[in-house]
C-alpha positions in Angstrom: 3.9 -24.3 -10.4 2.3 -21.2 -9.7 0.7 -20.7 -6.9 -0.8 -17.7 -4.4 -1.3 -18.5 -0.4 -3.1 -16.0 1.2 -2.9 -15.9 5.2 -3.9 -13.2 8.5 -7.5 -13.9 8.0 -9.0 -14.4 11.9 -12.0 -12.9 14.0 -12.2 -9.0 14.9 -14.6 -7.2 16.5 -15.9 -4.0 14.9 -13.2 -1.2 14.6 -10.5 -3.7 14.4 -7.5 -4.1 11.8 -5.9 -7.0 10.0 -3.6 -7.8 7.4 -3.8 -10.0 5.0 -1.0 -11.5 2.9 -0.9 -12.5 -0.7 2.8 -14.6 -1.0 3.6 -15.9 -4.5 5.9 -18.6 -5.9 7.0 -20.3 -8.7 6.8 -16.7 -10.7 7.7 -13.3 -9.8 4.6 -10.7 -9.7 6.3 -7.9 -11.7 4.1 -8.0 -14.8 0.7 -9.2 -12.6 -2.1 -7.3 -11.6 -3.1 -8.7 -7.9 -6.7 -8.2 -7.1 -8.3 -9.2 -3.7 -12.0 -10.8 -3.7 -14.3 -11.1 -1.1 -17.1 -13.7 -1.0 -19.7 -13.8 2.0 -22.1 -16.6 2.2 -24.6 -16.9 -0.2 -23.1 -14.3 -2.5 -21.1 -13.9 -5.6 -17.7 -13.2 -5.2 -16.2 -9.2 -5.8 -13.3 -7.6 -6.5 -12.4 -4.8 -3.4 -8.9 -4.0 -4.8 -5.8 -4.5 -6.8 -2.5 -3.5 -7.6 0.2 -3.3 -10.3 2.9 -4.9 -8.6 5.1 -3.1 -10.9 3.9 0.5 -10.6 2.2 -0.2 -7.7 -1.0 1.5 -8.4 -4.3 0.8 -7.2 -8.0 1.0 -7.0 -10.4 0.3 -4.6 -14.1 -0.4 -4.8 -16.4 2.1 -3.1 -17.3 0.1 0.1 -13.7 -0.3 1.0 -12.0 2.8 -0.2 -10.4 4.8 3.1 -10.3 2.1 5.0 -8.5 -1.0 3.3 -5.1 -0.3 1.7 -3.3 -2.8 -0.9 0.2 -2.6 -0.9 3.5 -5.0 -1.9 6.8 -5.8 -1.2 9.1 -6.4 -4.1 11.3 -8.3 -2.0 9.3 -10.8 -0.9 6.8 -11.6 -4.1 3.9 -10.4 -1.8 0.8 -8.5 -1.5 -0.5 -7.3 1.8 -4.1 -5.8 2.6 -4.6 -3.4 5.4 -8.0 -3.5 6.4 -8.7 -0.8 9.0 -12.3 0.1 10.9 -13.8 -3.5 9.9 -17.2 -3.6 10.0 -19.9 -6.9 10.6 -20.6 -6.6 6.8 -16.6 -7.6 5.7 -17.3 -10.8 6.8 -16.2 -13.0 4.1 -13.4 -15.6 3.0 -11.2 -13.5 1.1 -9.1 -14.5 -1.8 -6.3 -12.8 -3.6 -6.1 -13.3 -7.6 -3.3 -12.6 -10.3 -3.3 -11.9 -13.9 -0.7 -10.8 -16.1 -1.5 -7.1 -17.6 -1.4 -3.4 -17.2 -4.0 -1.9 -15.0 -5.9 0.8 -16.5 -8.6 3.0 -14.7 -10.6 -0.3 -13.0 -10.0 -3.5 -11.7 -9.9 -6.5 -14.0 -12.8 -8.6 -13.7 -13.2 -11.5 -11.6 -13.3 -13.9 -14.6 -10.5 -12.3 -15.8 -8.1 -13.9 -13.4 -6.1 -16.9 -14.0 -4.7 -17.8 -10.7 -6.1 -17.8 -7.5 -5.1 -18.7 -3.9 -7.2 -20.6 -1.3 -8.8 -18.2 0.8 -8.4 -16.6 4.5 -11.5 -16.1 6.7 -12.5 -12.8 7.8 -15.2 -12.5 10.6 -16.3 -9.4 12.4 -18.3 -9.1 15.2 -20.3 -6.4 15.9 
């Protein structure tokens, strides 16, 4: 069965860092494109990043870029987000997303993913 479980959500106050994890089992990442979503209350959820796990490139979406980094570790099927200098508006549950691919210049869609983890809470105080 395949399944993500994301974890390291908690409550930061502005400035802060955390790190979110992405683990994976029952399939290896290697031909997956892992994208992290965000989805405050009342809004739609959007994409902030992903990553070829195998080539390990990645894009970021303008309100994050310089300040979260996506990264993975081979050896343990998992994808990790750095998020540095959080702000109020980051607040969100955040989920991490796979789908089998090659990444090109952007992100995949949201609707393009096919499996999806539970979600971690993110709040930032201010």
């Amino acid at each position: 069965q395949l399944q993500l479980v994301e974890s390291g959500g908690g409550s930061v106050q502005s400035g802060e860092s955390l790190r979110l994890s992405c683990a994976a089992s029952g399939f290896t990442l290697d031909n997956y494109i892992i994208g992290w979503f965000r989805q405050a209350p009342g809004k739609e959820r959007k994409g902030i990043s992903c990553i070829s796990y195998r080539t390990g490139k990645a894009n970021y979406a303008d309100s994050v870029e310089g300040r979260f980094t996506i990264s993975r570790d081979n050896a343990k099927n998992t994808v990790y987000l750095q998020m540095n200098s959080l702000k109020p508006e980051d607040t969100a549950i955040y989920y991490c997303a796979a789908v089998r691919g090659i990444l090109g210049s952007l992100c995949p869609s949201v609707q393009t993913y096919r499996t999806w983890g539970q979600g971690t809470q993110v709040t930032v105080s201010s």
